[in-house]
N, C-alpha and C positions, 0 to 999 in steps of 0.2 A: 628529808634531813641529810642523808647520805651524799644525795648530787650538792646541798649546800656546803656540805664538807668539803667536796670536791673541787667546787670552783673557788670558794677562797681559798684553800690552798694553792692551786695552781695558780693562780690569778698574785700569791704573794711576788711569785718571778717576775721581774717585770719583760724576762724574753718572751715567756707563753703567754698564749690568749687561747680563751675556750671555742672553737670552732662552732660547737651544737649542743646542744644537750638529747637525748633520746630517752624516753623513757619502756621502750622495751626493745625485744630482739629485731622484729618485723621495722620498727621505727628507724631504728639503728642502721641497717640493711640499705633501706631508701635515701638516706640522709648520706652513706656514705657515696652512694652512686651520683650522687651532686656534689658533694663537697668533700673528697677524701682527703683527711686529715695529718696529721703527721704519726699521731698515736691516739688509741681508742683506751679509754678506762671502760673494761668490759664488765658487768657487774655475772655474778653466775646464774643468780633467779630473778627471771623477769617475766611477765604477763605476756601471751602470744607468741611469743619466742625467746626460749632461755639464751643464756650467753652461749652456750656450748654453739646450737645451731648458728645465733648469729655470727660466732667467729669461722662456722665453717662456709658459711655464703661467701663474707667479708674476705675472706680470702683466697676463696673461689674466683670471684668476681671484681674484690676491687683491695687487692692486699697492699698492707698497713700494719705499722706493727700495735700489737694488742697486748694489755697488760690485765690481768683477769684478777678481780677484786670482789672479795666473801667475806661476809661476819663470822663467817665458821671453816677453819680451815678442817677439824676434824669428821666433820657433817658432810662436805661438799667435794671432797679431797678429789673423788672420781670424775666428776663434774669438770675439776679445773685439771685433770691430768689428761681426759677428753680434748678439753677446749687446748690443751697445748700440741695433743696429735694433732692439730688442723691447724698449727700455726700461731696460735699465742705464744708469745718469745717468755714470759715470766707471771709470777702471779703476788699478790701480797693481800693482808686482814686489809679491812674497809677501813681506814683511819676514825675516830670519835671524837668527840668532844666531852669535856667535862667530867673526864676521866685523869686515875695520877698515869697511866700509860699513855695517853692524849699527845703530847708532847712528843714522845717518842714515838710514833705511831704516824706525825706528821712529818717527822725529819724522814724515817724512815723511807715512806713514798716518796718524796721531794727527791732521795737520792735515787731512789728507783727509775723517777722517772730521768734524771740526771743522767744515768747510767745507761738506760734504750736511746736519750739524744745524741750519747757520745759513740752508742753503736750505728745508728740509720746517719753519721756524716751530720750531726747537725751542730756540735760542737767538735772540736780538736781533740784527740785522742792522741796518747804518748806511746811508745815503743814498750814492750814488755822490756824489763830490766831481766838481763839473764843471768840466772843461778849455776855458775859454773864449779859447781862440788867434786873434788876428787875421790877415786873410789879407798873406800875406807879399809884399812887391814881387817877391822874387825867385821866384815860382811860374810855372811852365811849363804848357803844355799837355801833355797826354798821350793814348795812348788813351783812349775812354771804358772805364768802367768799371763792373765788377759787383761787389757786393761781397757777402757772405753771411756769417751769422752763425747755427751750428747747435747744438744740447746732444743731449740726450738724442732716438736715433734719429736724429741726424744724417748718417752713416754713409751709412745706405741709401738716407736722402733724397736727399744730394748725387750718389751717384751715380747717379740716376733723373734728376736735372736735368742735371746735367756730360754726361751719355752723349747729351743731345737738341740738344747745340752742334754746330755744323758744326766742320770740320778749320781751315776759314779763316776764324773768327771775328775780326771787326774789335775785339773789344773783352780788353780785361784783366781778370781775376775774382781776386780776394783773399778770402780764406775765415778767418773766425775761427770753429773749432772748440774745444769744450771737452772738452779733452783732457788727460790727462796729458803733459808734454814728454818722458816715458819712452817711451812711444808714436806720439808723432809721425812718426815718421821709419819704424817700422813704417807709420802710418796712410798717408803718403804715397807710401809704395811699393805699399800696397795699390791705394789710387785710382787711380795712377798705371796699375797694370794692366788695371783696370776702363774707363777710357776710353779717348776717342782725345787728347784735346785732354796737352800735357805738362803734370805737377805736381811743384814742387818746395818746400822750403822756405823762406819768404820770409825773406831773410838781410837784416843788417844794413847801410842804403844799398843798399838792391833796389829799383828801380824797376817797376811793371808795365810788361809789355809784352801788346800784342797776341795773342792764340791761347797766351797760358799760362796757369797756375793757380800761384797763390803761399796757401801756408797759414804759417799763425800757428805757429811752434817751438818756442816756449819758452814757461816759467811767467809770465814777463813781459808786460805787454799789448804788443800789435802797435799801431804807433802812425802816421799818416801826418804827416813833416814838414811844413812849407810849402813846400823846394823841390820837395814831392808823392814824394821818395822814403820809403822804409819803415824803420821801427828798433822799439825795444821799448824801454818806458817800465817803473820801478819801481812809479810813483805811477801812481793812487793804489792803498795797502796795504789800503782797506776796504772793497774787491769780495770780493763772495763769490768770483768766479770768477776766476783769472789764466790763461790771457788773458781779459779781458773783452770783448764783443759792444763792449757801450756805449761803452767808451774806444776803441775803433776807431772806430766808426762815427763820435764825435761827432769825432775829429779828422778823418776825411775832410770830414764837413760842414764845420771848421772850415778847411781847407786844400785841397781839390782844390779848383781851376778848370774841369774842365769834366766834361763830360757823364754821367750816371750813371744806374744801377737799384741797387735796395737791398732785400734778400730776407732775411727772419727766417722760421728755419725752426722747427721741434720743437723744443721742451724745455721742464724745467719750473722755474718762478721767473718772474724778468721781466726778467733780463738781456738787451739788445737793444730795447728800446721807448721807452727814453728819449733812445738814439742814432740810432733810425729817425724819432723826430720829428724830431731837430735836421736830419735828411738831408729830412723833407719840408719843414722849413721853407726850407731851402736851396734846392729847386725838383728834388729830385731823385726819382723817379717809385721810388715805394715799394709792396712785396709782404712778405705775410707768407701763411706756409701755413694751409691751412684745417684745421675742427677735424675732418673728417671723414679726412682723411688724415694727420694729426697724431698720435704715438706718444704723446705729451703736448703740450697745448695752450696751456701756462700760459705759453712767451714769445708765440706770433704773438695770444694774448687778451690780454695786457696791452699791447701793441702797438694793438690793435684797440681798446679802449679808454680809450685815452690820444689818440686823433685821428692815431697816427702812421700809419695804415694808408690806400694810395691803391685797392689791391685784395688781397682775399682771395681767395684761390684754390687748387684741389687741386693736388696737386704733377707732376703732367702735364701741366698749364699754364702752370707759371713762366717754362721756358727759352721757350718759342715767346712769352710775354708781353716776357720780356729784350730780345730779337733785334726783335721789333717796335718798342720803346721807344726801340733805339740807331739806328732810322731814322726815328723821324717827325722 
């Protein structure tokens, strides 16, 4: 019933066409080493080989980008934040039928997959509209701050860096992941278990504090005010990605007052490069991950090639780089 889901939907566009159908991990794997596709609808539980595995072959061997789809985002949550260390670019619920959410469930994915065409070049993408905010009289000081922006392989990365923070960390970390907001709140419970430092969701008028972790909630971009607390912005509508890296970033530049590091990690596109320069031009000490430790390289290279980058580095370098940075 699910793959029937799948293919009328897709099949309403009349640009897409269904390559294959596979019905488990192993099948999937063979099918792509003949026929690789443009995008993979990865299901997570399958017979002979789960999605998790297949996406780590598939992209081992013949990478594509992969959209990882569950009936249960709270059941499976580890499963699809797995399958995104290995290169799944996003994940969303399995659309239904004959439901009053049905409806919405099917736009949903349609834009989803809308949203991966217009990242892998296969439809036209527009320029980030830039948010050029003045800094505000009424801005505060605050902790310094870490800020992090991750896509694809994000997951693993952040928690390879978060786990290397002390318990008493002087500084506040704000995380823009590109994630489904379906997911979120699975994702945050997962992290949250994986470290020591607290993570929650950065809510509306949240300020950082010291020794937490605030990530991005919703489809909205995460935005920093001028009085330096946190909200979420509609605009602008012609990001590939909601949240956006960029539109976070350039509003920190554009509004924190003090102290900072700025860390672009995995993924592919170039979301995050054009908000990591406005943060070096700001005077704020900039890191992007290397390519050798990168699951995809295509944001911390367009980063690195745009001048926003102050060091490249493997990803067991970053936090002890952070913590140096918040003391010279």
């Amino acid at each position: 019933m699910a793959v029937e889901v799948l293919k009328r939907l897709v099949l309403k566009v009349p640009e897409y066409q269904v390559a294959w159908v596979a019905f488990d991990g192993a099948e999937a794997v063979s099918k792509c080493a003949v026929n690789t596709p443009d995008l993979i609808l990865m299901d997570v539980l399958m017979p002979k080989m789960d999605g998790v595995e297949a996406t780590k072959q598939i992209m081992q061997h013949y990478p594509c980008a992969i959209l990882m789809v569950t009936a249960s985002v709270d059941r499976y949550a580890a499963q699809v934040f797995a399958a995104m260390g290995y290169g799944a670019l996003d994940a969303i619920n399995t659309p239904v039928l004959g439901t009053s959410q049905s409806t919405d469930g099917h736009t949903r994915l349609l834009k989803k997959i809308a949203t991966i065409a217009r990242l892998i070049g296969k439809f036209p993408s527009r320029s980030l509209t830039k948010q050029n905010k003045p800094h505000s009289p009424e801005s505060k000081s605050l902790a310094p701050l870490i800020v992090i922006g991750a896509s694809t392989g994000g997951p693993q990365a952040l928690v390879k860096i978060l786990s290397q923070f002390p318990q008493d960390l002087s500084a506040a970390i704000v995380i823009t992941q590109h994630i489904d907001a379906e997911f979120t709140q699975g994702f945050v419970t997962w992290l949250d278990e994986q470290i020591d430092l607290p993570v929650e969701i950065a809510s509306n008028g949240a300020v950082p504090q010291a020794g937490k972790v605030l990530v991005a909630g919703t489809n909205h971009h995460l935005v920093m005010h001028p009085n330096q607390s946190l909200g979420y912005s509609h605009e602008p509508l012609d990001c590939i990605y909601h949240p956006s890296i960029d539109v976070f970033f350039s509003s920190v530049a554009h509004n924190c007052t003090g102290k900072g590091v700025a860390v672009l990690l995995t993924g592919m596109g170039r979301d995050g490069a054009e908000g990591l320069k406005h943060l070096r031009t700001a005077g704020w000490h900039t890191i992007a991950q290397d390519k050798s430790t990168s699951v995809i390289y295509g944001m911390p290279k367009a980063a690195w090639e745009m001048g926003a980058v102050v060091e490249m580095l493997p990803i067991d370098a970053i936090a002890p780089t952070c913590v140096k940075q918040l003391y010279i």
